[in-house]
N, C-alpha and C positions, 0 to 999 in steps of 0.2 A: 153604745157599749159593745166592747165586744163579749168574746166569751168567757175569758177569765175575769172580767170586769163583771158580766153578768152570774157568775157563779160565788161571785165575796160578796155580791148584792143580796143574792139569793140567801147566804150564810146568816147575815147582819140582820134581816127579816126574823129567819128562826130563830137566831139566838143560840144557835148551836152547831157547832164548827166540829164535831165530832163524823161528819156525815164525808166521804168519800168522792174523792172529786168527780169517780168514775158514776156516781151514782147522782151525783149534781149533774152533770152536763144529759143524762136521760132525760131526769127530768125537764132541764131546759129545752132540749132538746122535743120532747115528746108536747110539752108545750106550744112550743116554736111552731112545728109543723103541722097541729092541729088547726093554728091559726091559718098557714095556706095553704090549709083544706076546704077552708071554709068557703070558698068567692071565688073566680076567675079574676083574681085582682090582673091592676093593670099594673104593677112592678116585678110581673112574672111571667111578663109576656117577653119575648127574644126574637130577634132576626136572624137570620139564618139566611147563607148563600150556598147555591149547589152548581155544580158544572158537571154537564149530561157530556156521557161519551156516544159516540157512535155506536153501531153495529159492530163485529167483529165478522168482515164479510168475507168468505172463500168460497166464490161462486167462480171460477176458473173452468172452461169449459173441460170436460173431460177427455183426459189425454193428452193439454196445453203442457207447456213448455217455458216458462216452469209453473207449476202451478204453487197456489196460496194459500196458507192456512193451514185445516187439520180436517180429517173425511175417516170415514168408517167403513170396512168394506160389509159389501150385502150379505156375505156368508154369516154375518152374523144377526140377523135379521128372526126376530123373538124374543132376544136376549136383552135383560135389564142391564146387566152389567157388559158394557161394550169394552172395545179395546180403540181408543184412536190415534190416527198414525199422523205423521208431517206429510202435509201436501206437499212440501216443495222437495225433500228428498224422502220418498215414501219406503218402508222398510231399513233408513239409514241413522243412525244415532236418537236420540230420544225426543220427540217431539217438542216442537213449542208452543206450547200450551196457552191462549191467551190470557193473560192475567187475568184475575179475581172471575174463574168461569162456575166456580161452588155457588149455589143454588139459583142461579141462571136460567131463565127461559132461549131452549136452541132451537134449531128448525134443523131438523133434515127431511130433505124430500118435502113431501108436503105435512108433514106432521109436525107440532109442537111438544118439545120434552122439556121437563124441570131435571137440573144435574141436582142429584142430592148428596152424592158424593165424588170425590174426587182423588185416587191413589195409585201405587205402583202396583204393577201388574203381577198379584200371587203365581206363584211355583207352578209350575214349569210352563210360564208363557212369557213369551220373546220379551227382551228390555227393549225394544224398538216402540213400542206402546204405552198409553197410560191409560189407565182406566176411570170410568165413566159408571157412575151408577144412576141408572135414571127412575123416572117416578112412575114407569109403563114401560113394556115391553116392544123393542126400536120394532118398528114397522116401515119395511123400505122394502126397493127390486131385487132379486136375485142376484137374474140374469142379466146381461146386455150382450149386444154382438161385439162382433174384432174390432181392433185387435185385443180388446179389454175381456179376459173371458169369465171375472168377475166384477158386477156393478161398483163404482167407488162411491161413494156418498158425500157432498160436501158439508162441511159442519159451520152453521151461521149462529153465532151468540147476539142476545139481543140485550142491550139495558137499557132497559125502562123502568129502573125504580132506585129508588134514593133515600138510602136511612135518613129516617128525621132524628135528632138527639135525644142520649137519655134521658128519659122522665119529661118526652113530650106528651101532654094529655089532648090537645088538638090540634088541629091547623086555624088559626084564625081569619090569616089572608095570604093568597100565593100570587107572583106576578113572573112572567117573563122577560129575559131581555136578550135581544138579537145579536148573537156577536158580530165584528167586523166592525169597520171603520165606518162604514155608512148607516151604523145601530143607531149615535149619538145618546146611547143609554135609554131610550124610550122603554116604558114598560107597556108588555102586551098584557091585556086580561086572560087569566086562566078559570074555568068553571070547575067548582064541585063534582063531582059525579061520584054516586055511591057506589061502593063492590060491588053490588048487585049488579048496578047497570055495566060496570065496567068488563064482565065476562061476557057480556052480548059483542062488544066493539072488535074490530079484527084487529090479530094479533101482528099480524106484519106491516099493517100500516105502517108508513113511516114518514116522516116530514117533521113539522116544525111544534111541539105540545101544546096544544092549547087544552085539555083537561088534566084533572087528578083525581084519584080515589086517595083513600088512609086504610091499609092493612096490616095486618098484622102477622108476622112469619117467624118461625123459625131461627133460633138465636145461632150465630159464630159457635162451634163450641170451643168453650174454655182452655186455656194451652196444659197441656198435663204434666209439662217439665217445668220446674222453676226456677229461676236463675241459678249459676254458677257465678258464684264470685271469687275472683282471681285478691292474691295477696296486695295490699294499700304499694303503691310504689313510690318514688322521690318526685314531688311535684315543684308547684309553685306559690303552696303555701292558701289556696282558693276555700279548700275546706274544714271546717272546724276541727275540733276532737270530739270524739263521739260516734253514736251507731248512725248508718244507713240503711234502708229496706229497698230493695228491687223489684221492681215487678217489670212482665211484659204481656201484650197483647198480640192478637191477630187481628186485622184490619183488612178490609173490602175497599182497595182504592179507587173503582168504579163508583159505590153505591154509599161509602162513607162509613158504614156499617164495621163495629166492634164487639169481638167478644169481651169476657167480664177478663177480672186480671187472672194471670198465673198466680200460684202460691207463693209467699214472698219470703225473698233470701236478706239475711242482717250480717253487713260486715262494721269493724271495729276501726275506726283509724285513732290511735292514740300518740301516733309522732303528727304538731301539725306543718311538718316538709313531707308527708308523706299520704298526700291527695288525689294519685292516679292511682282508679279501681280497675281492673280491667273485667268487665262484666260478659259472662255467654249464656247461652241457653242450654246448652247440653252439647256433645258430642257425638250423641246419637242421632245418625241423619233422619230420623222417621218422627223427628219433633217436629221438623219445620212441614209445613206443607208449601206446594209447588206455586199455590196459585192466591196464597195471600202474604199481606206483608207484615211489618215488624213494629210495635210502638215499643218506647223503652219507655220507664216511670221508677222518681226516686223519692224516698222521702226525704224532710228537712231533715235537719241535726236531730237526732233524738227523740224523733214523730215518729207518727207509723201513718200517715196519710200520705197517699200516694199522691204524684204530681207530674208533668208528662216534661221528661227530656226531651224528647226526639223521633224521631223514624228511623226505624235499623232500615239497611239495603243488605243484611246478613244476621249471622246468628249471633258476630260478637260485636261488641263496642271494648273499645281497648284503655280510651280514656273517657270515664266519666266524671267530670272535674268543675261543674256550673256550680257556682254559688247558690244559695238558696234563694235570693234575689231574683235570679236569671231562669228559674224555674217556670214553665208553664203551667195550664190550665190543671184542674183537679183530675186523678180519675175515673174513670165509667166504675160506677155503683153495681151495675148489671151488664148483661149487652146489648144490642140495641136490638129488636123486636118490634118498632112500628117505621112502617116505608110510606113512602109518597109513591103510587105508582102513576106513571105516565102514559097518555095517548094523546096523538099518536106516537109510536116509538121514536124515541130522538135521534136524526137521521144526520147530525153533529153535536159542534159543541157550543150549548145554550146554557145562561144562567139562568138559574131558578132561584127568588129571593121569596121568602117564607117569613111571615110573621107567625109565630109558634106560641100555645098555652104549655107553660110548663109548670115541673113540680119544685118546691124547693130543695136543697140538697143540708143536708142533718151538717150541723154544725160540728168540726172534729177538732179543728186547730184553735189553740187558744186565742189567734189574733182576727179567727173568723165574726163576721158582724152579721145582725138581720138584715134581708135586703132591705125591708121598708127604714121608715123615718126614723131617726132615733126617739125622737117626741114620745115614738108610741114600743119602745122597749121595755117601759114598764109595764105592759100587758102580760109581758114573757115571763116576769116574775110573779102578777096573779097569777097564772094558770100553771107555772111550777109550785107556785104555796097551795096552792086548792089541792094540787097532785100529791103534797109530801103532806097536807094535812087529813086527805081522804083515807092514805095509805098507813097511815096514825090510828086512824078511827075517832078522830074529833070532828065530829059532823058539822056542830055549832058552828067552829070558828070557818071550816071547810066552804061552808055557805057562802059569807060573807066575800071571802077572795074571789069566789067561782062568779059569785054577783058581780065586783068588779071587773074580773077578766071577761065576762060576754056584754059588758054595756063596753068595755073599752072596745072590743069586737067591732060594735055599731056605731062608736066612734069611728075606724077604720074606714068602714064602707062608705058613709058620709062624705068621707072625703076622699073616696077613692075615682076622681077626677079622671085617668086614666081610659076607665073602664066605664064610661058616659058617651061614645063615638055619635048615637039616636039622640043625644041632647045638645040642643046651644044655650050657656049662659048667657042669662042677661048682666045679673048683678044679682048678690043675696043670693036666695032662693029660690027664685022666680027661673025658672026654665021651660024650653019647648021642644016639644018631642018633633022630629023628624028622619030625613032619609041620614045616613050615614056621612060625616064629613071630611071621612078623605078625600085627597086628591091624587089621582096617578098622574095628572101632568102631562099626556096625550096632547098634542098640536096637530095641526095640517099646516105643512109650511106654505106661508105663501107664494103663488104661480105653480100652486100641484091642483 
């Protein structure tokens, strides 16, 4: 069933159709989710792939010709908020910044800094620069001899860490895979290692990852402007009649990582020839920031849940015209706030595939379903009747459903096959506990 289906379920139960659809779907809802709270079921487990960048390296000897990257001169040495300039024409137009360099672990010299922010350079300092706010005060050389009469600093961005998805509650199991032609997809083993251990390991290591820790950091923040919607134009007839909601995000194309949505903008198309919306963010340049990028998200006809169109490469989209059909994934509830961090530092480009515990996401659209079985949706309706008869103050009958909804619970788990990996079925009942039965599939080819 899905949700409108479980909501006339829900009515037909009580007997009384006076109750507010907004105030049905809580309760199914508050139901729903109680249930995958309960277990580390195994229909909420997700795979997930990630692709490690490199370094972002400008190790250029000092003085080369031309040099690489972006460096910091030593006169500012103390200073949290630095100014950094283009290696390759130093003091000349505005630097280029490597992508997604916001909350980044960098090395200059022999020191390691976290960028915790990232902007144009306040009144009265040169627009040749961008500014750098770090998380300690830069510690580097002065001086150097000629013909350089102040030291340049080379500035190395490192990524080693990789958003895991909204409403990931753990890592289950991570594997490696070697790019290039001669990988043939084999998975490498990656280990555990707790935070704790993980601030012992050196930071510049670098090579191929074979461990992970699970942290937690510091979210995107949220976009402050909210769409600009341009007037409906003469289309091709793709979109219905009705409202639309927009939203956008900023995104971490290094690390994966998103903030939650911007505020959401509603336009009207009531001719249906007239289907191109032309959507922007503002015209205020100090919306966008430098060094991350763009999601756009719409909603269906007449929803208000967001859904992912696209990746901006700017601040407008001129036609947004997909059918509801052609619509992607839901969107980020929150921003993302737990990373996979990596050692040692990924010294290219590796895949990282991730079986992940996750949470479930609240029911919004009428044609949304429970993930689990259908078999077991009438649980959803005990524990909405227990909720709307608790909230009554009819104890007696409140019992009775609440009885129901937690034996249907242990029905669940029962058969939650899944999440058995230490057991082999015989038949029936009868099982035997042992090691773990996956298999990664590792060979030695023959004549190695």
């Amino acid at each position: 069933m899905n949700l409108s289906e479980l909501r006339t379920a829900l009515q037909e139960r009580r007997e009384d159709y006076s109750q507010s659809d907004a105030k049905l779907d809580r309760k199914l809802n508050q139901s729903y989710l109680d249930i995958c709270s309960r277990r580390k079921w195994g229909w909420l487990r997700r795979e997930y792939s990630y692709a490690t960048t490199a370094p972002f390296v400008s190790a250029a000897a000092v003085g080369a010709t031309p040099a690489v990257g972006i460096q910091v001169l030593g006169t500012q040495n103390g200073n949290i908020v630095i100014q950094v300039q283009d290696a390759v024409s130093p003091g000349v137009g505005t630097p280029t910044i490597p992508a997604n360099t916001l909350g980044k672990m960098v090395r200059i010299d022999d020191d390691f800094y976290r960028v915790i922010n990232i902007a144009n350079p306040s009144s009265p300092a040169p627009t040749t620069a961008i500014e750098f706010t770090l998380d300690r005060p830069l510690r580097c050389t002065v001086q150097t001899g000629t013909p350089l009469a102040t030291a340049i600093h080379y500035i190395k961005v490192l990524y080693n860490e990789i958003a895991l998805p909204v409403g990931t509650v753990t890592v289950v199991e991570t594997a490696m895979f070697d790019g290039g032609s001669t990988s043939y997809g084999t998975p490498l083993g990656m280990g555990a290692v707790g935070p704790i251990n993980m601030i012992h390991l050196g930071r510049d290591v670098e090579g191929r990852p074979s461990s992970f820790s699970v942290i937690h950091k510091d979210p995107i923040p949220a976009p402050a402007y909210a769409v600009n919607t341009g007037v409906p134009q003469a289309g091709n007839g793709e979109l219905s009649i009705g409202s639309y909601t927009f939203w956008w995000t900023q995104f971490d194309e290094t690390t994966g990582a998103e903030s939650a949505l911007s505020a959401g903008a509603t336009v009207e198309i009531t001719d249906a020839t007239h289907d191109t919306i032309p959507v922007s963010i503002t015209t205020t340049p100090s919306a966008l920031r430098e060094d991350l990028g763009i999601k756009w998200y719409r909603s269906k006809t007449n929803d208000s849940v967001p859904y992912l169109v696209g990746f901006g490469a700017g601040p407008t989209i001129q036609q947004i015209c997909r059918r509801d059909t052609e619509l992607s994934t839901r969107g980020p509830a929150s921003s993302s706030t737990m990373f996979m961090q990596l050692y040692p530092v990924p010294d290219g480009e590796y895949t990282i595939s991730a079986i992940t515990q996750v949470e479930a996401k609240r029911m919004g659209d009428d044609n949304d379903r429970p993930l689990f079985d259908a078999q077991y949706h009438g649980i959803i309706l005990d524990g909405a009747e227990a909720l709307m008869l608790e909230a009554s103050d009819e104890q007696g009958r409140s019992g009775h459903a609440r009885q129901r909804y937690e034996m249907g619970i242990a029905r669940m788990i029962q058969s939650d096959r899944m999440n058995q990996q230490r057991r082999v079925v015989f038949g029936g009942v009868r099982k035997a506990r042992g090691k773990p039965t996956w298999w990664y599939g590792a060979f030695r080819p023959s004549g190695t």
